[in-house]
Every structure is written in structure tokens, then in C-alpha cells.
N, C-alpha and C positions, 0 to 999 in steps of 0.2 A: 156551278151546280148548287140548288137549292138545298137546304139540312132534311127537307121532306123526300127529296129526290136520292141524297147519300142514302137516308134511313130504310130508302125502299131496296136502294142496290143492296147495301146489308143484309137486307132479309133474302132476295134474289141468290146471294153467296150461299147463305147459311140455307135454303131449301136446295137445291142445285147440290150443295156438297149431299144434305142428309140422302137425295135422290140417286147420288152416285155410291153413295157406301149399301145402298141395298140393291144394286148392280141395276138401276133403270136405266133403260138406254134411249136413244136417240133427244136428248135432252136439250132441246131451244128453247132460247129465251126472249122475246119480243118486246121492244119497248112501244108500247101502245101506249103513250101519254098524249102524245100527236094528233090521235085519230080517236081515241074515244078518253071517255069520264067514267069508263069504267074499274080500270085501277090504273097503274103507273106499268106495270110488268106483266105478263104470261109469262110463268112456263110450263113447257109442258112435254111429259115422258113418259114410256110405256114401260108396260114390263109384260112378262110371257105368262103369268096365268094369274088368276086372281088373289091367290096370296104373296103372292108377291106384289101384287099393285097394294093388297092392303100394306103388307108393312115398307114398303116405299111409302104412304103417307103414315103413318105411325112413326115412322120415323122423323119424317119432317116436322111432324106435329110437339115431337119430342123435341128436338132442337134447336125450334121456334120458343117453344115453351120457355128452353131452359134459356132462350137469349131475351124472355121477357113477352114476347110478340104472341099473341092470342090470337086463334082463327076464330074469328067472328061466324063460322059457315060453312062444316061440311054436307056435302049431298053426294051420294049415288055409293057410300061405304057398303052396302049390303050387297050390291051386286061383284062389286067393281068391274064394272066393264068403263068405267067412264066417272071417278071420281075427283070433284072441285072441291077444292080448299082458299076457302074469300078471304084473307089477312088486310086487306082494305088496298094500300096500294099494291101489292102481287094477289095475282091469283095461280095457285097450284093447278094442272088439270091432269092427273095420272089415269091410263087409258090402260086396258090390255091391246095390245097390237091391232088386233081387228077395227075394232072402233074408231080408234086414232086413224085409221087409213078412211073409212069411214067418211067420219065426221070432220078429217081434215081442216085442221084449226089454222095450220099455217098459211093456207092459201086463203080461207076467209080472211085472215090478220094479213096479207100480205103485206098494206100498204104502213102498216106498223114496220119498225127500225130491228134486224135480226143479229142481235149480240155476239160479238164474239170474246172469245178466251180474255184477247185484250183489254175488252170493253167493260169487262167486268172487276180486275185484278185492283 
């Protein structure tokens, strides 16, 4: 594994934990290195109403911060129905429920690699 590829899973960890401590759920992680040049990682998780997606990324944003790692690019904060956070190799996409069923990320990314607990540790 390349030191660009470690540095991505690092940040993967560190959003995934911040996304779990403000209880987001159904949380996948997709290694799209494969199949696009758009980052290294998705992930992506919902929460049940829109303050709660905001500080699901507030949170992430925070412990990004503090591990050094700068989001280059949030979009759709005012609403949250559907907020991306571009860190260059992951991209954060916290959804409210509805959306996420929606605009079903995982089945467009399908043919991207779907991480598990192991794959990460």
C-alpha cells in the first residue's frame, strides 16, 4: 500500500469514527480508486433529521481539523438534505435518510470495492 493510500485510510478512520460518535448510521465506505480519479474513498451516512447531519459533519470537520487534514469543499450545509465534504483523497457525503435512498450512491459506485470493519482496522 502506497503512503498516499495509508494517508487516505487514516482520514477514512478518523471520519467514520467522527460519523459514529454523532450516532450516523448505515455508514459504507467504498474504495473508488479503481474506477474513478475522483478521490481514493466515499463514504457515506445518513442521519434522521438535519441537525443531526449538520453536526455529523461538524464533527468530522473537527477531527479532521485536529488530525491536520483540511476540507478543501463543503456544499449543500444549509440544507442538509445531502451534504459533501471533498478532503481530496475521501469524500464525506452525509444525507438525511430520504435522499440517501434517493440518490443512492452505492449502487451508482457499485463497481467501486465495499470495505469492511477488517479492511479498515
Amino acid at each position: 500500500m502506497s503512503e498516499q493510500q495509508n494517508s487516505a485510510l487514516e482520514m477514512v478512520k478518523i471520519a467514520r469514527k467522527a460519523l459514529e460518535d454523532k450516532k450516523g448510521q448505515n455508514i459504507k465506505i467504498i474504495d473508488i480508486s479503481k474506477v474513478s480519479v475522483l478521490a481514493d474513498y466515499f463514504i457515506i451516512a445518513d442521519g434522521s433529521n438535519p441537525n443531526q447531519v449538520q453536526a455529523m459533519v461538524d464533527n468530522v470537520e473537527e477531527a479532521m481539523g485536529q488530525a491536520g487534514y483540511r476540507c478543501r469543499q463543503i456544499e449543500g450545509y444549509g440544507t442538509a438534505n445531502w451534504i459533501l465534504m471533498d478532503y481530496g483523497d475521501i469524500i464525506v457525503h452525509a444525507f438525511n435518510r430520504e435522499d440517501r435512498l434517493f440518490y443512492d450512491l452505492e449502487r451508482i459506485w457499485r463497481d467501486g470495492k465495499f470495505l469492511t470493519e477488517d479492511d479498515i482496522k
